[in-house]
N, C-alpha and C positions, 0 to 999 in steps of 0.2 A: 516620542517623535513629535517636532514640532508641526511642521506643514507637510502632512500627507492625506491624501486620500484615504477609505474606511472602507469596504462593501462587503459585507456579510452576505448568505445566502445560506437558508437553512431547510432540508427535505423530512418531511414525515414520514414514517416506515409506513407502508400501509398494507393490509393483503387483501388477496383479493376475495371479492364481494365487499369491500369497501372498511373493513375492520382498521382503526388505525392503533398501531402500535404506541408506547409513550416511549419511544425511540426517536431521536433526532439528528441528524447530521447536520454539521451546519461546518461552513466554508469561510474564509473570512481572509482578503485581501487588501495588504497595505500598500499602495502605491506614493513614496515621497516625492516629493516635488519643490522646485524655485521658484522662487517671483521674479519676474523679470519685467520690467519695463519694456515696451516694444511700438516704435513708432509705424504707424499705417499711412498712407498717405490718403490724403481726404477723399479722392474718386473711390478708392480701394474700400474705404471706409462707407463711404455712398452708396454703393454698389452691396455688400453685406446687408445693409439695415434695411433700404427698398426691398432685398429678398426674404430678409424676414419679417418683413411688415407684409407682404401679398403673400408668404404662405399663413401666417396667423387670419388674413382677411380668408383667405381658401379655408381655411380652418370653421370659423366661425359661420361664413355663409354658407356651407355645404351646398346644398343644392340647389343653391340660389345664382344669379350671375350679375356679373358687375357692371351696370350700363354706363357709366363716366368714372374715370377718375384723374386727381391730376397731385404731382407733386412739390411738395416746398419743401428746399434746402438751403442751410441757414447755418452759419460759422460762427460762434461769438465767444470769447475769452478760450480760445481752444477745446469746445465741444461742439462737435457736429449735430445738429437736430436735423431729422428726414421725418416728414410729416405725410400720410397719403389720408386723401379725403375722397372718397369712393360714395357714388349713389349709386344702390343695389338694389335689384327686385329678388323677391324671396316671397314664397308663398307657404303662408300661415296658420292655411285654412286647418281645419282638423274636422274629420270626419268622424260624425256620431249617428248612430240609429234616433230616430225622432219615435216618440213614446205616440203611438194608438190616443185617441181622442174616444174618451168615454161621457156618454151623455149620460147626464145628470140625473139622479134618482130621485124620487117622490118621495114625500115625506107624509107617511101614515099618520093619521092620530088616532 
């Protein structure tokens, strides 16, 4: 087949208390498919890329939030570039136990 999809999926027998058998089933689906050409029109196409550029930034900044941001859209030899420049606060700190301070022992001779 020339252009199809692949997806395999394969299970290990196991019993229980955790013994795994060297038994395997495994699944395996070909989905063929075309290529087609398909025009978008540039909003449509706007509108896509802004949404996955803020979920990739949601992604990224978890539990941080995003205090400005602004966007640039930009058309040149028919590729659309959608750029977002985000200033984010995000707190880094990481919390550690601090080690007991032991005074310093004498030295016999």
């Amino acid at each position: 087949m020339g252009n199809c999809d692949k997806i395999k999926k394969a299970w290990s027998l196991t019993l229980p208390g955790g013994i795994v058998l060297p038994l395997t089933w495994e699944a395996e689906t070909i989905t063929p498919y075309s290529e087609a050409e398909t025009a978008v029109s540039a909003a449509s196409a706007e509108t896509y890329l802004k949404a996955r550029l803020e979920e990739r930034l949601e992604a990224i900044l978890g539990e941080g939030q995003v205090l400005r941001s602004s966007w640039t859209v930009t058309e040149e030899e028919g590729a659309l570039t959608v750029t977002l420049e985000a200033s984010c606060l995000e707190d880094i700190a990481k919390e550690a136990p601090v080690a007991e301070e032991t005074e310093p022992q004498e030295e016999t001779e």
